[in-house]
FIKOLZA-1660 file (N, C-alpha, C; in steps of 0.1 Angstrom, whole numbers, plus 5000, padded with zeros to 4 digits):
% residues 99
   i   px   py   pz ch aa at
   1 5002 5115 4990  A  X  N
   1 5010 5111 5001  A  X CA
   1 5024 5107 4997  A  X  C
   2 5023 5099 4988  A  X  N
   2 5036 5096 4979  A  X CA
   2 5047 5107 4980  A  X  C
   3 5043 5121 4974  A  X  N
   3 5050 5129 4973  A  X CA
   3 5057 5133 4990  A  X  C
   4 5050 5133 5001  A  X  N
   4 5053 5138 5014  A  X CA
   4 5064 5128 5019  A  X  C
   5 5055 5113 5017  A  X  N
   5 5065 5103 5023  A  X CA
   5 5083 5102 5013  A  X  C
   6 5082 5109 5001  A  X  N
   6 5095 5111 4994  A  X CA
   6 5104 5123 4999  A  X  C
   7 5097 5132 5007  A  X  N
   7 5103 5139 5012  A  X CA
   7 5105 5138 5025  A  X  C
   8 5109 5129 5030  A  X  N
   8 5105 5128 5045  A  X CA
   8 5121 5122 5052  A  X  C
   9 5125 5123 5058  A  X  N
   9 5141 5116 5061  A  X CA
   9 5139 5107 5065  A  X  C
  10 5140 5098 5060  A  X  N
  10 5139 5078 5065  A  X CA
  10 5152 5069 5064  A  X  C
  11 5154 5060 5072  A  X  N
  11 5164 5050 5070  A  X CA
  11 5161 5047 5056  A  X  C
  12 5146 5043 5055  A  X  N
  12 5149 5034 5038  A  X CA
  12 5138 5042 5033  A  X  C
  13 5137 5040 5018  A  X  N
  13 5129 5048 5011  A  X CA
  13 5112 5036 5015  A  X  C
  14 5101 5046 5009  A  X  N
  14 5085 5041 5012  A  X CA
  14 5084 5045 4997  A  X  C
  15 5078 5030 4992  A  X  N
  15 5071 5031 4981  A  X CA
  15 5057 5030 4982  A  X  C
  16 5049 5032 4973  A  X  N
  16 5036 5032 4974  A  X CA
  16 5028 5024 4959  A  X  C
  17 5027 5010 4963  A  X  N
  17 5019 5004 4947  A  X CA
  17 5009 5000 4954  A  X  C
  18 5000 4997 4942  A  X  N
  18 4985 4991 4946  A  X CA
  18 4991 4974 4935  A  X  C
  19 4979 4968 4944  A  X  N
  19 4984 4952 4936  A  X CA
  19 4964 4943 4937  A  X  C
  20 4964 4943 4927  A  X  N
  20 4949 4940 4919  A  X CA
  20 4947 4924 4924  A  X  C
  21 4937 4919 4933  A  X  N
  21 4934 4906 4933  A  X CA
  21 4932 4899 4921  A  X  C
  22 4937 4885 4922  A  X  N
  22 4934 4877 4913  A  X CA
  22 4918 4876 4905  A  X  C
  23 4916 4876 4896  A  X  N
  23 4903 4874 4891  A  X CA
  23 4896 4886 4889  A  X  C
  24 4905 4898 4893  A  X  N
  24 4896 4912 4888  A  X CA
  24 4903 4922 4877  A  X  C
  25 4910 4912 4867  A  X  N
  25 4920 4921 4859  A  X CA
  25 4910 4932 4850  A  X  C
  26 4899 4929 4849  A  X  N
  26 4891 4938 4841  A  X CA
  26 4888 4950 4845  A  X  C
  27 4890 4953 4856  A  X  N
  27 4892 4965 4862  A  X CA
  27 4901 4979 4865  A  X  C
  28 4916 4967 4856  A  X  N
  28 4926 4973 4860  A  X CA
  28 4926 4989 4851  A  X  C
  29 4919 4986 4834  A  X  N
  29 4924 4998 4831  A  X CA
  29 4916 5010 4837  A  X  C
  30 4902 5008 4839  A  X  N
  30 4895 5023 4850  A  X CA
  30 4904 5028 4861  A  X  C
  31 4913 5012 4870  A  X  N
  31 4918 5020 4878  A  X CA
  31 4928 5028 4876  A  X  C
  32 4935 5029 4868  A  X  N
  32 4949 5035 4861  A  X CA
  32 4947 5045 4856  A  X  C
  33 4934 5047 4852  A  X  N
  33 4933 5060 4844  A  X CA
  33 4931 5073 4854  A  X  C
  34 4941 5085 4843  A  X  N
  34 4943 5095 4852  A  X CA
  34 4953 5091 4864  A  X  C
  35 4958 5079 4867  A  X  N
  35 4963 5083 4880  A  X CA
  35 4981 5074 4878  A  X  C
  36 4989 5083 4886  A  X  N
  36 5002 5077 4883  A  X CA
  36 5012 5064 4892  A  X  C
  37 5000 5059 4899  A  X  N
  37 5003 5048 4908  A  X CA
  37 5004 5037 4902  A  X  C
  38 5018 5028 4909  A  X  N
  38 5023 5018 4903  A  X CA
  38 5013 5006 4908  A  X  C
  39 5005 5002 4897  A  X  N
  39 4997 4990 4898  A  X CA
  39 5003 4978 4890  A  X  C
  40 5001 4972 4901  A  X  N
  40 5002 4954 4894  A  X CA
  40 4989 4942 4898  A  X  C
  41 4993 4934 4893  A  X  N
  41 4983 4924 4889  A  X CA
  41 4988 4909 4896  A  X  C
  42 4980 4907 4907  A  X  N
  42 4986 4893 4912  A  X CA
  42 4982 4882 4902  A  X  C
  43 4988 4875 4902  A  X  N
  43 4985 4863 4899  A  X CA
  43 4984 4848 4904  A  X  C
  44 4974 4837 4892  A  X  N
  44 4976 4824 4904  A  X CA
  44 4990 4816 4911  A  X  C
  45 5003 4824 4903  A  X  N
  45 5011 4818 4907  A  X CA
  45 5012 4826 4913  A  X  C
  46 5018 4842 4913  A  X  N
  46 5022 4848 4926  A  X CA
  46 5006 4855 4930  A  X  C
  47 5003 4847 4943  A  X  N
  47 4993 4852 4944  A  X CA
  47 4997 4861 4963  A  X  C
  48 4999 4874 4955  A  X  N
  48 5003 4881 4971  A  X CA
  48 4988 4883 4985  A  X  C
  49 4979 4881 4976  A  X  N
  49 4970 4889 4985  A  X CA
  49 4967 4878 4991  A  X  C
  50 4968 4864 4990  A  X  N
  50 4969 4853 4998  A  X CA
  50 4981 4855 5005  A  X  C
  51 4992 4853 4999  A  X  N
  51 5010 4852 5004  A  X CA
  51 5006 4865 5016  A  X  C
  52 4994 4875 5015  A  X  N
  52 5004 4883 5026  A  X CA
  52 4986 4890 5035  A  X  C
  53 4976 4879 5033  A  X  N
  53 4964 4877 5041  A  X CA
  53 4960 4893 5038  A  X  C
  54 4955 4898 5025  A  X  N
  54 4948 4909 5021  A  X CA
  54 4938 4909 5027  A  X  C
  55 4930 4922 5030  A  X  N
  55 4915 4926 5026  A  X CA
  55 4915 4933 5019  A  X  C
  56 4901 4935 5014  A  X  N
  56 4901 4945 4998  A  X CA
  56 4902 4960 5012  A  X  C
  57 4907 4969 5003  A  X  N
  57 4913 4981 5007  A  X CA
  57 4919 4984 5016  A  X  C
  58 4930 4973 5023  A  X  N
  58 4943 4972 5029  A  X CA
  58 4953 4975 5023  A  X  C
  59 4959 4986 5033  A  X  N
  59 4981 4986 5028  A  X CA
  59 4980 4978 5039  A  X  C
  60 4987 4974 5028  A  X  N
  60 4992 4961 5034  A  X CA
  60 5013 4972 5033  A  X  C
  61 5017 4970 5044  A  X  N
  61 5036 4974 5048  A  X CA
  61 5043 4965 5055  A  X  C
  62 5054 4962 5046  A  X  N
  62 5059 4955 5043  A  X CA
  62 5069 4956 5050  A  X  C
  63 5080 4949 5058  A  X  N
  63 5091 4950 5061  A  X CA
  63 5106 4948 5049  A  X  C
  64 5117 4954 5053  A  X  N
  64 5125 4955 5042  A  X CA
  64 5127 4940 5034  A  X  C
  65 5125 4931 5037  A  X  N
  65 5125 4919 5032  A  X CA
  65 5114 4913 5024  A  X  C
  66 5104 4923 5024  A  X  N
  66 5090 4921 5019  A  X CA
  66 5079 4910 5026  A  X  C
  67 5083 4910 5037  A  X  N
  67 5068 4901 5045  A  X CA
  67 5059 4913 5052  A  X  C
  68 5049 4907 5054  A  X  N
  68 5039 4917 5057  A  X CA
  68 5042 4920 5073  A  X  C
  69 5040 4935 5074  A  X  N
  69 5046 4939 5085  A  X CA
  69 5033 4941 5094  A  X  C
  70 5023 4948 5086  A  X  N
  70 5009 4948 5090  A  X CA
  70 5001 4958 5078  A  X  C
  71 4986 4956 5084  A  X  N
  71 4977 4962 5075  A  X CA
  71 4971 4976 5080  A  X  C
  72 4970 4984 5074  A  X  N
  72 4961 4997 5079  A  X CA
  72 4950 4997 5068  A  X  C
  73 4938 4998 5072  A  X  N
  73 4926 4990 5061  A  X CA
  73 4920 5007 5059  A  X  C
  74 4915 5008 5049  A  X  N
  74 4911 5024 5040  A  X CA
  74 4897 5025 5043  A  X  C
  75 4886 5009 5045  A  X  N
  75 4874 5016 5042  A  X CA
  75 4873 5016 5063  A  X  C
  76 4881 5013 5069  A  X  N
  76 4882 5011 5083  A  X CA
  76 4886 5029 5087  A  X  C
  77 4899 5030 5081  A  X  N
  77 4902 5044 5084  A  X CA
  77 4903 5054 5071  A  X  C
  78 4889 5057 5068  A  X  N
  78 4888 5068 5056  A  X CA
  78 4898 5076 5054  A  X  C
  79 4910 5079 5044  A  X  N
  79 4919 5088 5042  A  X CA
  79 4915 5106 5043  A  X  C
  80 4901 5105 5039  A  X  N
  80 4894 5121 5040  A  X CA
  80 4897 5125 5050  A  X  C
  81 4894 5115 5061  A  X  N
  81 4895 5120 5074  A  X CA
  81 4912 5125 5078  A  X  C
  82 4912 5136 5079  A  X  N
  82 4927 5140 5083  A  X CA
  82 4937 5138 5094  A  X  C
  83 4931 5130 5106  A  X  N
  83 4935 5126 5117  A  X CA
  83 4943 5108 5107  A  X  C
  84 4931 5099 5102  A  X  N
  84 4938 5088 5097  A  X CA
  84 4945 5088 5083  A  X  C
  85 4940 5099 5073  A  X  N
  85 4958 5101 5068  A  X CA
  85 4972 5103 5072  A  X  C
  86 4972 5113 5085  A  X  N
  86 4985 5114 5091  A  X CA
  86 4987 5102 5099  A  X  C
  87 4981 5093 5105  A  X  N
  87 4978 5087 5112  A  X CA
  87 4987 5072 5102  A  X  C
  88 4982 5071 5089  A  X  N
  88 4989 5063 5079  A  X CA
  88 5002 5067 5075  A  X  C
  89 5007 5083 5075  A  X  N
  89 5013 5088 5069  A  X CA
  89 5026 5081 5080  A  X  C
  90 5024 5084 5091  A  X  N
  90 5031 5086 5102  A  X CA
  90 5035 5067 5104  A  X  C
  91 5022 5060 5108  A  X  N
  91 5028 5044 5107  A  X CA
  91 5041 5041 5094  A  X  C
  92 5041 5050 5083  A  X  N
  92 5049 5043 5074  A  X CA
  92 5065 5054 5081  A  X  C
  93 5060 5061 5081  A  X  N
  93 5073 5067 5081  A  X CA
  93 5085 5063 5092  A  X  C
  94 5076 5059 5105  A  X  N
  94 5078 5050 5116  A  X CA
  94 5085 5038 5110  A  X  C
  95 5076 5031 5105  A  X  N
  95 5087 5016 5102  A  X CA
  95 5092 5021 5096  A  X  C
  96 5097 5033 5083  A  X  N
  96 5108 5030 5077  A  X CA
  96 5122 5035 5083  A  X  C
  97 5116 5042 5097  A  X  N
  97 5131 5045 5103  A  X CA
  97 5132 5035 5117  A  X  C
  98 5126 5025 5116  A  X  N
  98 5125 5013 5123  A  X CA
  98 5140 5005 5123  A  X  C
  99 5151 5007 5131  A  X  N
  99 5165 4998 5125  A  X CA
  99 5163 4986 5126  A  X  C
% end
């Protein structure tokens, strides 16, 4: 999706990172492998997935100032399904031409 949303004409660019709950760093290297998404690692000081009221497998999108703008949750709207990938594709590309 990454690649679509970089092609897409927007007011502002759409990035795409994944950010690891506190207390599950041992998982990080399985998830990274093979794959070229920018992951990070919250921590107890910056702890985002509190700062911005996560569920596990929420995008969480952001507005340009970085507060949470809202969530579209993955295991709610399966990406296989081709109606809620466009469906995701389309909420981001929306806010990012949001003035």
């Amino acid at each position: 999706m990454q690649a679509e949303l970089d092609a897409a004409d927007t007011l502002r660019p759409i990035h795409i990172l994944g950010i690891n709950e506190v207390g599950l760093e041992s998982g990080n290297e399985g998830m990274m492998a093979g794959r070229v998404l920018p992951w990070l690692q919250a921590t107890e000081d910056a702890d985002v997935w509190a700062t911005w009221e996560v569920e596990f497998r929420d995008v969480v999108i952001l507005d340009p100032d970085n507060h949470r703008e809202t969530a579209y949750n993955l295991t709610e709207h399966d990406l296989s399904n081709a109606e809620n990938y466009e469906a995701l594709k389309n909420l981001l590309i929306d806010l990012a031409n949001r003035e």
